[in-house]
N, C-alpha and C positions, 0 to 999 in steps of 0.2 A: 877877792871879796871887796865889796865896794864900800866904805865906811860912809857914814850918814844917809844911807839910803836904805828904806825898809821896802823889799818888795813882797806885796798881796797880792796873791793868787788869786783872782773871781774863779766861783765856779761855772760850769757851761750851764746856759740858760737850759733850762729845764721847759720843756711841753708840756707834761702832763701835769694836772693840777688836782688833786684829791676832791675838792670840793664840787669840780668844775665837770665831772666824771660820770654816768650814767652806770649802773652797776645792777643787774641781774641776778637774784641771789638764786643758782642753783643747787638745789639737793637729790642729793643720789638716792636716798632712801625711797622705797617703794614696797609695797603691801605685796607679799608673795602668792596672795590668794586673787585679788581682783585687780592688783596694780595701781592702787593708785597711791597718790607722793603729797606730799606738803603744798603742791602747787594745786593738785587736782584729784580733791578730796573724795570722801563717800558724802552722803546726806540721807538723813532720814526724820520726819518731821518733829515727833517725838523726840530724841536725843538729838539732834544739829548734827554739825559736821564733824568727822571720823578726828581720832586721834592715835596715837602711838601706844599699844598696848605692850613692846618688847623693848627695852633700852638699847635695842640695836637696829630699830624699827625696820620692820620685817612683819608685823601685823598692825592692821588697824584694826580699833575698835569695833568697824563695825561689821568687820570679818572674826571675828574673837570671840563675836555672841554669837552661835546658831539662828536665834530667835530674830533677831536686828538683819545677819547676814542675808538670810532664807527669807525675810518681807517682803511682800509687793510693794510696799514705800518706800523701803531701801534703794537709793541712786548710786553707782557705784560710777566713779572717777565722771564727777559733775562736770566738767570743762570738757568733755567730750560729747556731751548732750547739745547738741544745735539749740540755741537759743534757751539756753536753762536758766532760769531766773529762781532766786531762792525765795520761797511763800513771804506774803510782807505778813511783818509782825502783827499780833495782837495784838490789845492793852487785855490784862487780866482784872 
């Protein structure tokens, strides 16, 4: 043991930087009726876009209602639609 000498350990320089990171949030959840996930919704113009009707998401809303699911305005997993652009708003 070497008296008056304190040795520090650096740690090794570190890559990766949290901040500095590009991150993809994947979800696994998907609608077991039409398929579609949090990325790539329903839409329909009346109600917007789909949401999670099971707490283990496995249906969406707009597979959940007959009425919503069975409409010809109903779009089902909109990012698969070539060039789909969602109606612009109104003012009411």
């Amino acid at each position: 043991m070497m008296k008056g000498k304190l040795l520090i350990k650096q740690p090794a320089e570190q890559s990766f930087h949290p901040l500095k990171t590009t991150t993809k949030l994947v979800f696994r959840e998907r609608c077991r009726h039409c398929g579609c996930t949090h990325n790539n919704p329903c839409y329909h113009p009346k109600y917007g876009f789909c949401w999670w009707e099971d707490s283990k998401h496995t249906i969406c809303s707009h597979c959940a209602d007959k009425e919503i699911k069975n409409s010809k305005l109903t779009q089902h997993r909109v990012n698969d639609i070539p060039d789909w652009q969602p109606p612009e708003e109104t003012e009411a």
